[in-house]
C-alpha positions as CSV (number, residue, x, y, z in Angstrom):
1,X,56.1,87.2,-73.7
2,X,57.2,83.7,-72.6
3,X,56.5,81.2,-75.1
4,X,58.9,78.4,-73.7
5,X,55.6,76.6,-72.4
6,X,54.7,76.3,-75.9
7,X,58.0,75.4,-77.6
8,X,57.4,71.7,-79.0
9,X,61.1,71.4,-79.1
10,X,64.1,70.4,-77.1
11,X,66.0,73.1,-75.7
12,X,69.7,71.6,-76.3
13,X,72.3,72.8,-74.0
14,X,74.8,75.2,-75.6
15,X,77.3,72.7,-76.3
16,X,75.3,70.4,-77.5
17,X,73.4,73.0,-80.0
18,X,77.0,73.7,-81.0
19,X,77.6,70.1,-81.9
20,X,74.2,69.5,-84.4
21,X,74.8,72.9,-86.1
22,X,76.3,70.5,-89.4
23,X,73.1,68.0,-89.0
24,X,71.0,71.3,-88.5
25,X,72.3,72.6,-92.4
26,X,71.3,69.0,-93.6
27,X,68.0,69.4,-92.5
28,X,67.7,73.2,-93.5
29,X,69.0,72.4,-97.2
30,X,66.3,69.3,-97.3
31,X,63.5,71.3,-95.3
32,X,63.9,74.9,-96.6
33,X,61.7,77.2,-94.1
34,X,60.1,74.3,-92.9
35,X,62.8,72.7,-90.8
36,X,62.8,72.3,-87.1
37,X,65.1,74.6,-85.8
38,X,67.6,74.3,-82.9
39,X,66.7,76.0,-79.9
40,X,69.2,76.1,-77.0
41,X,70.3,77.9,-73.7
42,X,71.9,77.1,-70.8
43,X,69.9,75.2,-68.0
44,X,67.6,74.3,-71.2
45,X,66.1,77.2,-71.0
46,X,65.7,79.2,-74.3
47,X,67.8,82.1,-74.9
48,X,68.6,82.0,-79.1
49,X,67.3,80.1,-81.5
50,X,69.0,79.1,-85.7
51,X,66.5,78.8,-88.0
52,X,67.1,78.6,-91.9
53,X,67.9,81.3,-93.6
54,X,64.9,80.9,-96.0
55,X,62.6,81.0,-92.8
56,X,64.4,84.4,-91.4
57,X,64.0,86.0,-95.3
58,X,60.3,85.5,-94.9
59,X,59.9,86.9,-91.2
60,X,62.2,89.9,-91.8
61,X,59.5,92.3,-92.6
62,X,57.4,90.8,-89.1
63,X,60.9,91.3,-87.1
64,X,61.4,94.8,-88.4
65,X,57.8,95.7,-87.2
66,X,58.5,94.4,-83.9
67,X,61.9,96.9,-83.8
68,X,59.8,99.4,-84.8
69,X,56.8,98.7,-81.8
70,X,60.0,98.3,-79.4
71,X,61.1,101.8,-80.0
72,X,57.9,103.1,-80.2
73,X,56.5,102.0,-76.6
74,X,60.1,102.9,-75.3
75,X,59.6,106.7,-76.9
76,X,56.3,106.3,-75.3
77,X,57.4,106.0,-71.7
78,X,59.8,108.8,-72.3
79,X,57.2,111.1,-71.9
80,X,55.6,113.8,-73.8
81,X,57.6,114.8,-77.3
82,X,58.0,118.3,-78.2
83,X,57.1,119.4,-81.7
84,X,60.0,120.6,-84.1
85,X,58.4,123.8,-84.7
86,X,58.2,124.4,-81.0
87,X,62.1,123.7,-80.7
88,X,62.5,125.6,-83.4
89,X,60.8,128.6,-82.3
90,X,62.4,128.3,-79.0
91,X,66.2,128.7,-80.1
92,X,65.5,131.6,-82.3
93,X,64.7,129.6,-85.8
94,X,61.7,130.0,-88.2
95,X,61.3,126.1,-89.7
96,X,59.5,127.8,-93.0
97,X,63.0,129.7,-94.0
98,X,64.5,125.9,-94.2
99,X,61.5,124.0,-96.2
């Protein structure tokens, strides 16, 4: 997904991100999840992003789904999964005797 097309914002070279990081507090303490946050990356191009913390307590649930699709498709392309039960039965073991 590229959304650097759509970014509205400057993409501040590394040092200078590293520079407005005290301005950047300013505005998240006055702006709460609101404020603009600082994008930056080398060749302004974006690689990482600080946004206020209030902001990242509100998409925490949203980034934990998007862990949770990552690892899915990547289980996905690992190919077909084998049930317990079928492991089980295949070393000897009886998964009722451990329920």
């Amino acid at each position: 997904m590229s959304s650097s097309a759509a970014l509205p914002i400057p993409v501040l070279p590394t040092s200078e991100a590293r520079g407005q990081l005290s301005s950047a507090l300013r505005r998240f303490r006055e702006g709460g999840a609101l404020a603009a946050p600082v994008v930056f990356g080398a060749q302004r191009r974006p690689e990482g992003v600080v946004i206020p913390f209030e902001l990242y307590a509100e998409l925490l649930p949203v980034i934990e789904d998007v862990e949770i699709a990552h690892l899915v498709r990547e289980r996905d392309k690992a190919g077909a999964s084998v049930p317990l039960a079928d492991v089980a039965a295949a070393i000897g073991l009886n998964p009722d005797d451990y329920q």
